[in-house]
C-alpha positions in Angstrom: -33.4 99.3 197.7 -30.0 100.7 197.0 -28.8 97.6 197.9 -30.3 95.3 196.0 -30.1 97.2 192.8 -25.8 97.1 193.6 -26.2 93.5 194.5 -28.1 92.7 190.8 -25.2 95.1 188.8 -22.5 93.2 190.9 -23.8 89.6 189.4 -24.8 90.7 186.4 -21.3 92.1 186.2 -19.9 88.8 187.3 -22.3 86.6 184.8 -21.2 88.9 181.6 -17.7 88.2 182.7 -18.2 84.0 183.1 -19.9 84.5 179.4 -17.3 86.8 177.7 -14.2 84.3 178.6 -16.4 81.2 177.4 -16.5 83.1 174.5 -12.8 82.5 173.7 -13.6 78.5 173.8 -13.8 76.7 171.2 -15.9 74.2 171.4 -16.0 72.3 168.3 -13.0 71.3 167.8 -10.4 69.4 170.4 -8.0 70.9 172.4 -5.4 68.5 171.5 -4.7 66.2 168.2 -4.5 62.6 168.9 -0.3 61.8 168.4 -1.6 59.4 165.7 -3.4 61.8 163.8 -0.2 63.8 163.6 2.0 61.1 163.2 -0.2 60.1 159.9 0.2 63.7 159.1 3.6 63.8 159.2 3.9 60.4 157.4 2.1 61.9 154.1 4.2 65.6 154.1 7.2 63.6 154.1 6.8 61.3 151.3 4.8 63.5 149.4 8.3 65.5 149.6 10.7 63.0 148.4 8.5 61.7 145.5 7.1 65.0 144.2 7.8 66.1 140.8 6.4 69.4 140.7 9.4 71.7 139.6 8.4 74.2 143.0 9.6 71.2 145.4 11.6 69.0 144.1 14.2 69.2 141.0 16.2 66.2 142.2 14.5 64.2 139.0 15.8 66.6 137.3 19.0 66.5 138.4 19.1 63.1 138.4 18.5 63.1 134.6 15.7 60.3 134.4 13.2 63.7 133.2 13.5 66.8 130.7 11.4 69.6 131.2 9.3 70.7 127.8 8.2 74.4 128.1 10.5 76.1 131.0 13.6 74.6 131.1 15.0 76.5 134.3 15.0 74.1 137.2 16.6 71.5 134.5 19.8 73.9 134.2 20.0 73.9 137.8 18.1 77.1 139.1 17.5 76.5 142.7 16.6 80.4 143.0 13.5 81.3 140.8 11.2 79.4 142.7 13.2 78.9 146.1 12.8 75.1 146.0 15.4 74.9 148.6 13.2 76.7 151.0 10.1 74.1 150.2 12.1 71.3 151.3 13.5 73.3 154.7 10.1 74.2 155.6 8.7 70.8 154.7 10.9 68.7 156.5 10.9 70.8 159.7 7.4 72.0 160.0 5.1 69.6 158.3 7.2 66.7 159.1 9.4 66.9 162.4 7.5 69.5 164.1 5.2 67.3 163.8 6.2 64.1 164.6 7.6 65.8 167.7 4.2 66.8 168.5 2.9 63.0 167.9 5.3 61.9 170.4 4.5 64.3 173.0 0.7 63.5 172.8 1.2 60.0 172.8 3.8 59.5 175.7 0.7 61.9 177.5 -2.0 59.5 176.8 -3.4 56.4 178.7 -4.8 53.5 176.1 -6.6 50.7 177.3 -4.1 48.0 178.6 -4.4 46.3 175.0 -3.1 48.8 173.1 -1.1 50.7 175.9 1.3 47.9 175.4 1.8 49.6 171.7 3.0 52.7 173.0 6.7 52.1 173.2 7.1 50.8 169.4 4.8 54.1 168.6 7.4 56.1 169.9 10.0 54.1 168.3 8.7 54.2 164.6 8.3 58.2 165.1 11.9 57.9 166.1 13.2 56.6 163.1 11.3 58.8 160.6 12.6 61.6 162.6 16.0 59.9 162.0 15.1 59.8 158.2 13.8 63.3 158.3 17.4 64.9 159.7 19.2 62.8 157.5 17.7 64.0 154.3 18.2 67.3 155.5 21.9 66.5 156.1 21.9 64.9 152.6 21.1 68.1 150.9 21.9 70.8 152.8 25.1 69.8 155.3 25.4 71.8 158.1 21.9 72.4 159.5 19.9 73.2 163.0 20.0 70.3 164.9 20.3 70.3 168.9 17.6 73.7 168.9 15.6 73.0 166.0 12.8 72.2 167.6 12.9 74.3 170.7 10.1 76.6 170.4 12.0 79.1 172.5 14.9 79.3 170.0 13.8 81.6 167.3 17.3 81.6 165.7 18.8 77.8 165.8 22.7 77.7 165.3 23.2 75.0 163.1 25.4 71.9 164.2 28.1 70.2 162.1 27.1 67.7 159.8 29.0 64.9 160.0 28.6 65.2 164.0 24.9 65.3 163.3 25.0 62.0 161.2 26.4 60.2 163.5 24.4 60.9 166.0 21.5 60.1 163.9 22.9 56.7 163.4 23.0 56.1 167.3 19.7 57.1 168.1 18.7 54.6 164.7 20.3 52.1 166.7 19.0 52.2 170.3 15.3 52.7 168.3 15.9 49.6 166.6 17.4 47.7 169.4 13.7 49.5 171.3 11.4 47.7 168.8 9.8 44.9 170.8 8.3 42.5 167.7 5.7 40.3 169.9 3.6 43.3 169.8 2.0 45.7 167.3 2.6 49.6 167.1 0.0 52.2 164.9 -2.7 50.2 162.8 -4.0 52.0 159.8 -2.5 55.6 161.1 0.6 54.0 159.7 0.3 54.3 155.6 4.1 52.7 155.2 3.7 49.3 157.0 0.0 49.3 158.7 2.1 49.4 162.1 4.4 46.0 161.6 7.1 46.3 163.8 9.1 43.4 162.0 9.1 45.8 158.6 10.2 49.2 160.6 12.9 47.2 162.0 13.9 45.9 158.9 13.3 49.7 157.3 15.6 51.3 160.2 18.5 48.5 159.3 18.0 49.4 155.4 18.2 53.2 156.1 21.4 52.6 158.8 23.0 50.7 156.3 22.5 53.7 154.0 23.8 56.2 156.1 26.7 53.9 156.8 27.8 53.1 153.0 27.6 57.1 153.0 30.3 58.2 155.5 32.8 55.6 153.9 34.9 57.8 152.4 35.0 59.6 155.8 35.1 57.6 158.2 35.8 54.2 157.0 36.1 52.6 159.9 32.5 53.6 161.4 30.8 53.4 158.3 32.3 49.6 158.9 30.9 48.5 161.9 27.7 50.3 161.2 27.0 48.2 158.4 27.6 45.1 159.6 25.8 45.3 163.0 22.7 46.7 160.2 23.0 43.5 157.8 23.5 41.2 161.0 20.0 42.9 162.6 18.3 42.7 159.3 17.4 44.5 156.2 14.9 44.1 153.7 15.1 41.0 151.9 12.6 40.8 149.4 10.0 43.2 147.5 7.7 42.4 150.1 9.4 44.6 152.9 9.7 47.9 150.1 8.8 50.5 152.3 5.9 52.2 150.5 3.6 54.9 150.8 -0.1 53.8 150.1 -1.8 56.4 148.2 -5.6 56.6 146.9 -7.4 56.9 144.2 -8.9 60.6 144.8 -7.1 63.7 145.0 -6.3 65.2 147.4 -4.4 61.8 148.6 -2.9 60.4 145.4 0.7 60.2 144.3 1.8 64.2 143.8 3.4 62.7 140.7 -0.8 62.1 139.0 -1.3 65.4 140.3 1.8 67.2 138.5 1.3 65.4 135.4 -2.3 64.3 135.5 -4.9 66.3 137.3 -3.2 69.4 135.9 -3.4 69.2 132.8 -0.6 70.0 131.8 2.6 68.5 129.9 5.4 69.6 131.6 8.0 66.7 131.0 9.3 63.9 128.9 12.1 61.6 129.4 15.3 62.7 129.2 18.3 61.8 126.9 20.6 60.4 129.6 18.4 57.4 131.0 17.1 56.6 127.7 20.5 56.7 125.8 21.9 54.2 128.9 18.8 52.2 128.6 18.6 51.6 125.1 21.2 51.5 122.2 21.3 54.7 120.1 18.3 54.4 118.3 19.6 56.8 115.9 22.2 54.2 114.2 18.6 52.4 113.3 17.2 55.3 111.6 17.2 56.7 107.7 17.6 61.0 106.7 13.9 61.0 105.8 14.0 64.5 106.2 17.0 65.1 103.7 19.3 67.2 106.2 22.3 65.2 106.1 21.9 64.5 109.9 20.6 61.3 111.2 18.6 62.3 114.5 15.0 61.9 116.6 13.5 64.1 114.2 13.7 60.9 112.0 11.3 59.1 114.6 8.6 58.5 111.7 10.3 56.2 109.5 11.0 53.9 111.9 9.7 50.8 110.9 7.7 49.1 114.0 9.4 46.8 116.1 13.2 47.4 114.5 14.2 48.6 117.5 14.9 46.6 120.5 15.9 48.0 123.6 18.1 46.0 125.7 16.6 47.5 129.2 13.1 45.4 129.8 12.2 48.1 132.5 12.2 51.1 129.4 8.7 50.1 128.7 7.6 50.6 132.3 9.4 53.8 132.9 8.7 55.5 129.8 5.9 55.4 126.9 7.9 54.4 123.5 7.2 57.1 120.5 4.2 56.3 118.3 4.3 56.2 114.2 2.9 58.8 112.0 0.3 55.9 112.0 -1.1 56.3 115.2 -2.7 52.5 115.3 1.2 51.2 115.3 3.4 51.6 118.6 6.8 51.9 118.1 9.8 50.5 120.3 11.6 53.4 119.7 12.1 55.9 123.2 13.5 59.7 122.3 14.6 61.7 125.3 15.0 65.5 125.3 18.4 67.2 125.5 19.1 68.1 128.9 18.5 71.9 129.6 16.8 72.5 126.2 13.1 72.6 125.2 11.4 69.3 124.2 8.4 69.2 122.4 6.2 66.8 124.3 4.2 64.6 121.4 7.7 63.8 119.8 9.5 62.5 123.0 8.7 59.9 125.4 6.5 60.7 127.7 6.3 58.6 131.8 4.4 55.2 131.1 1.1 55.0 132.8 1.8 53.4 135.7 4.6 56.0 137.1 1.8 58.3 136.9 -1.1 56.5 138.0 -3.1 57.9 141.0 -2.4 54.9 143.3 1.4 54.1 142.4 3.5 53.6 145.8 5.3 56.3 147.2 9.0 54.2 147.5 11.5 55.7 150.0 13.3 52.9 150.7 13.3 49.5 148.2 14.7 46.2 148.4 16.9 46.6 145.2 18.7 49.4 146.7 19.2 47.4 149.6 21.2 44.9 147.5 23.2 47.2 145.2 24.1 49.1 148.9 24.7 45.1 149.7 27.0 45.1 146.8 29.1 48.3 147.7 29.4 47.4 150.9 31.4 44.0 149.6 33.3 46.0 147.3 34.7 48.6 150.4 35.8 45.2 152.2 33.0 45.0 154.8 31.8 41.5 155.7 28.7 41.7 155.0 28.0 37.6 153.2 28.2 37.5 149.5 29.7 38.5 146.6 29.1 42.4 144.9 28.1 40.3 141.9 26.0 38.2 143.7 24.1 41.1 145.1 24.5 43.1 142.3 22.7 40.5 140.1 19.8 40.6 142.8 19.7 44.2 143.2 19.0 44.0 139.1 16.5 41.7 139.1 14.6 42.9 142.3 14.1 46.0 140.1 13.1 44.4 137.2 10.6 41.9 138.8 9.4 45.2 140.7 8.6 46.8 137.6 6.7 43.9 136.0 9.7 42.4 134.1 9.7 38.1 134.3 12.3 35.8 134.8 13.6 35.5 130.8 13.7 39.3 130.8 15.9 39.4 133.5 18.2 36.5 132.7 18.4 37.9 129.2 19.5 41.5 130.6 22.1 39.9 132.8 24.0 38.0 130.5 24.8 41.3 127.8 27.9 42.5 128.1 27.7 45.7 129.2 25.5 44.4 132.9 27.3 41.0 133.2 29.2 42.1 136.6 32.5 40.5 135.9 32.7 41.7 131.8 31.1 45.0 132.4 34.1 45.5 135.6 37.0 44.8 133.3 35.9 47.0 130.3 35.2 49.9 132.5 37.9 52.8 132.0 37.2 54.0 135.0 39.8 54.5 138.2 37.3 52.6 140.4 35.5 50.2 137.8 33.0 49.2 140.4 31.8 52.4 141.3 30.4 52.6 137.5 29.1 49.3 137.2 27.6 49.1 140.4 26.6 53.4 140.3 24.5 52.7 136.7 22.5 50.0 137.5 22.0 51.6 140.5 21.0 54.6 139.3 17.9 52.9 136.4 16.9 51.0 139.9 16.6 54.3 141.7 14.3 55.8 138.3 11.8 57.4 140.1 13.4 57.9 143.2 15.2 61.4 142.2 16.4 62.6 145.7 17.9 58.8 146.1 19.7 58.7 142.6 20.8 62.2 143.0 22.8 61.4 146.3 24.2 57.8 144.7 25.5 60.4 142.0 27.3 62.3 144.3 28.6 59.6 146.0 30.0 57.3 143.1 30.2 59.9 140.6 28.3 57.9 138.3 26.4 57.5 135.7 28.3 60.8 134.3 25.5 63.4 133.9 24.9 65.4 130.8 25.6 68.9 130.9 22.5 71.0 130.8 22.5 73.5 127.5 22.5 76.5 129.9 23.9 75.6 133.3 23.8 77.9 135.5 26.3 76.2 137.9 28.5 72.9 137.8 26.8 69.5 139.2 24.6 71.0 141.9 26.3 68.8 145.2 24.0 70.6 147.1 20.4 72.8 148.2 22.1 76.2 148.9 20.4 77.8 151.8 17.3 79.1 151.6 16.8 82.8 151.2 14.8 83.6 154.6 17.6 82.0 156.5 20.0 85.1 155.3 17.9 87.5 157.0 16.0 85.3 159.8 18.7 83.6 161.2 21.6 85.6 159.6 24.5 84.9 162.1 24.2 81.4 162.2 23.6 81.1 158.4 27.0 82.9 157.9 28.7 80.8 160.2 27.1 77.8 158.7 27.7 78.7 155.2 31.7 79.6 156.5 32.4 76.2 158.0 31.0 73.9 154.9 33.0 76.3 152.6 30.8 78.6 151.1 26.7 78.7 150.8 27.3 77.1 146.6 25.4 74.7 145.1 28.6 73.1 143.4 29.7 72.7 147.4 30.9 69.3 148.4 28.8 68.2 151.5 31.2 66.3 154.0 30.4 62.7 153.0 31.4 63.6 148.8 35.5 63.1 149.0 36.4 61.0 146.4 
C-alpha cells in the first residue's frame, strides 16, 4: 500500500510540474512576428518621424522656417533641451525603425513561402536594405558621429560610435550592391509595403534618388566620390516624374493618419502659423500695399483689415496651397494677403496664416523623397561639373514646376512664375550678390519645394547656406548644424559619448557635421 500511495504522489508530482511550465506559455499570441508585419511597422515609425510636427519630435520645420510657433515659442529659438527632442529621434530611428527592420529581415530570410512568392524573398530583403540605408543616414545627417558597426548587437550594451563620413560611405556601398540586388521581373511585399505596394521598379528608382542625395552631400568632402556616385545613380535611374514620389499612404482614421492632422487637427489645439521667412520669399512685402489704419505711424500686419480684397497678388502660385491667406474683418471676403509670425516671438493665431487644408488633411502623403528634389539635386549636380545630361536651368526649371504641378498649380501658373525676374535661372544668377550665385538660386527654390519636408530643407540649408534664415528673437544658440546628443547617452554610454563628442569637435548644436565645409 505504501507503494502505491508513493507511486500516486510521484505522478502527481510529475503532472503539477508538466502544468506549472505550460503555464508560462502563451498561447494566444505567436511566438514570432511575420518579418512583414515588422517591416510595415517599421515603415510607419519612420515616416511618421520625418514628417511629424509635434514640437516633442521634430523642430526641423521649425528650423527650417516654413512655421512659427503661437503660444511657446521655445523649440522655435532653438531649444533642443526642454523636451529632449534629440533623444525622440535616437530612440525612434533605432528602436522603432532599425531594430526592427533588422528583426523583419531575420524572420523573413527564416521563412519558407510557397514557391510563388518565395521567389519575392530576395527583393524583400533588398527594400529593408535600403530603408535601413535611409535610416543610418538620417542619423548621420543630424547627429555625425553615431553607433554604427555594434548598434544593433544585442550583446553590446554600450555601442562605440564610428566616424561619420566612414559610415556614409559605407552606406552608399551597401545602397549600391541593394540596388544592383533588385531583380525587377518579380514582385517584393504587396500591401505590407505602404510607400510603393512592393514595386521593385520604384524602390530602385527611390534607392538611386536617395544615393544621388547622399552623393551631392559629401561634395564638398570628397568631390571626387561624391562624383562617381552620382553618375552611376542618374545612369541606374532616378525618379523621373511625380508618379515615382516616394510616399507614405496614410488613412482617414486616427490612429493611422498623417501625425501633421493629429498635431494640428485632432488636438485641438493652435499651436502654429506660418512664419515670416517663407511667406516674405514667397510673396512681395505685403506691407508696401497697406495704409496706417491704426494711426501709429508704422505700416505693419496689424494693418491686415484694410486691405482691400484681391490688391494683393502673390507671385508664388503654391502660397495658396501651403498656407491659408488672412480673412477681412468681413469674414464673407478672403483676402490674398499671407502674414507670417516673427521668428522666435509669439503669434497670435486668428491674425496670421494658418497651414492650408490640405497640408493638414488626414490622408495627405507622407513625402520622403519627391521628384522635384530629384531635379533641383539634378541641377546641383550640373553646377559641381558632374555629367549628369542637362543643363542646371534645365533641371532647375523642372524641379519648379514638378513642385508646382504637385501642389495643384497648372501650366500658366507655372510659366508665369518662371519668367519673373527674381526665378528666371539665368537673371536671377547674375543679380545674385552672392560668392556662389547658384547655391542661392538653386538653395531658394529648393528650399519652397522642400515646404513641408522640414528635416529635408533643414539639411539643404546647411549644405548651401541658403535661403539666409531669420534670427529667432531669443536664440539660444547660432544656426543649430546639428541634434546634440541626447542626454541618456552622457550617463549610459558615457565613454563613447565623450569620445564621440571629442572627435566631431564638441557635443554643440552650432557644430559643423563633416559634410558642412563651405
Amino acid at each position: 500500500m505504501k507503494k502505491i500511495l508513493i507511486l500516486m504522489t510521484a505522478v502527481m508530482l510529475a503532472s503539477c510540474s508538466d502544468n506549472l511550465e505550460g503555464l508560462n506559455e502563451n498561447i494566444k499570441d505567436p511566438s514570432t512576428v511575420p518579418g512583414e508585419s515588422l517591416f510595415t511597422g517599421a515603415q510607419k515609425s519612420l515616416v511618421d518621424q520625418i514628417v511629424d510636427l509635434n514640437v516633442n519630435n521634430n523642430n526641423t520645420k521649425l528650423w527650417a522656417q516654413f512655421l512659427q510657433e503661437t503660444t511657446y515659442t521655445d523649440e522655435s529659438n532653438y531649444d533642443q533641451v526642454t523636451r529632449n527632442i534629440p533623444q525622440t529621434q535616437w530612440d525612434v530611428l533605432y528602436k522603432d525603425v532599425l531594430k526592427d527592420l533588422n528583426e523583419a529581415e531575420i524572420n523573413i530570410a527564416a521563412t519558407t513561402y510557397l514557391p510563388e512568392l518565395e521567389v519575392q524573398k530576395p527583393n524583400k530583403l533588398l527594400v529593408i536594405e535600403i530603408l535601413k540605408v535611409y535610416a543610418y543616414s538620417v542619423l548621420v545627417e543630424t547627429f555625425g558621429d553615431v553607433p554604427y558597426s555594434e548598434a544593433l548587437n544585442i550583446d553590446i550594451l554600450t555601442p562605440k560610435y564610428d566616424d561619420g563620413l566612414t559610415v556614409y560611405k559605407d552606406l552608399i556601398e551597401r545602397l549600391t550592391i541593394a540596388i544592383n540586388g533588385l531583380d525587377e521581373s518579380v514582385g517584393s511585399f504587396g500591401r505590407e509595403d505602404r510607400i510603393y505596394n512592393g514595386n521593385v521598379t520604384q524602390w530602385k528608382k527611390f534607392a538611386n534618388s536617395l544615393k544621388l542625395r547622399m552623393g551631392i552631400l559629401l561634395s564638398d568632402v570628397d568631390n571626387s566620390f561624391a562624383k562617381t556616385t552620382v553618375e552611376s545613380a542618374v545612369l541606374s535611374g532616378v525618379l523621373a516624374s511625380n508618379d515615382d514620389n516616394a510616399t507614405y499612404a496614410y488613412l482617414s482614421a486616427d490612429p493611422n493618419t498623417n501625425p501633421i492632422h493629429d498635431n494640428l487637427v485632432l488636438s485641438g489645439r493652435h499651436d502654429f502659423v506660418a512664419a515670416t521667412t517663407i511667406v516674405d520669399i514667397m510673396q512681395p512685402r505685403s506691407y508696401e500695399y497697406l495704409e496706417d489704419s491704426n494711426d501709429d505711424g508704422v505700416i505693419n500686419e496689424e494693418d491686415n483689415r484694410t486691405v482691400v480684397p484681391g490688391s494683393v497678388t502673390s507671385t508664388d502660385p503654391r502660397l495658396k496651397y501651403y498656407f491659408a491667406p488672412n480673412i477681412d474683418a468681413d469674414p464673407s471676403v478672403e483676402e490674398v494677403v499671407y502674414f507670417g509670425g516673427e521668428i522666435g516671438n509669439t503669434a497670435n493665431f486668428s491674425s496670421h496664416s494658418q497651414v492650408a487644408p490640405r497640408v493638414e488633411a488626414a490622408t495627405e502623403p507622407g513625402v520622403i523623397m519627391d521628384y522635384a528634389e530629384v531635379e533641383f539635386l539634378l541641377a546641383e549636380a550640373v553646377e559641381r561639373g558632374f555629367a549628369v545630361g542637362g543643363t542646371a536651368k534645365e533641371h532647375y526649371d523642372m524641379g519648379i514646376t514638378a513642385s508646382i504641378e504637385y501642389w495643384g498649380g497648372n501650366a500658366a501658373e507655372t510659366a508665369d512664375y518662371l519668367a519673373l525676374a527674381h526665378v528666371d535661372y539665368d537673371s536671377a544668377i547674375a543679380a545674385s550678390t552672392a560668392t556662389t550665385p547658384w547655391k542661392e538660386v538653386i538653395g531658394t527654390q529648393k528650399w519652397i519645394a522642400l515646404y513641408n519636408r522640414g528635416l529635408e530643407a533643414w539639411t539643404s540649408i546647411r549644405l548651401l547656406d541658403y535661403p539666409v534664415m531669420a534670427t529667432p528673437a531669443e536664440a539660444v544658440s547660432g544656426f543649430p548644424n546639428r541634434y546634440t546628443y541626447p542626454i541618456v547617452e552622457q550617463t549610459l554610454n558615457g565613454t563613447n559619448y565623450t569620445s564621440a563628442s571629442t572627435a566631431i569637435g564638441g557635443d554643440e548644436a552650432e557644430t559643423k557635421l563633416f559634410w558642412d565645409l563651405n
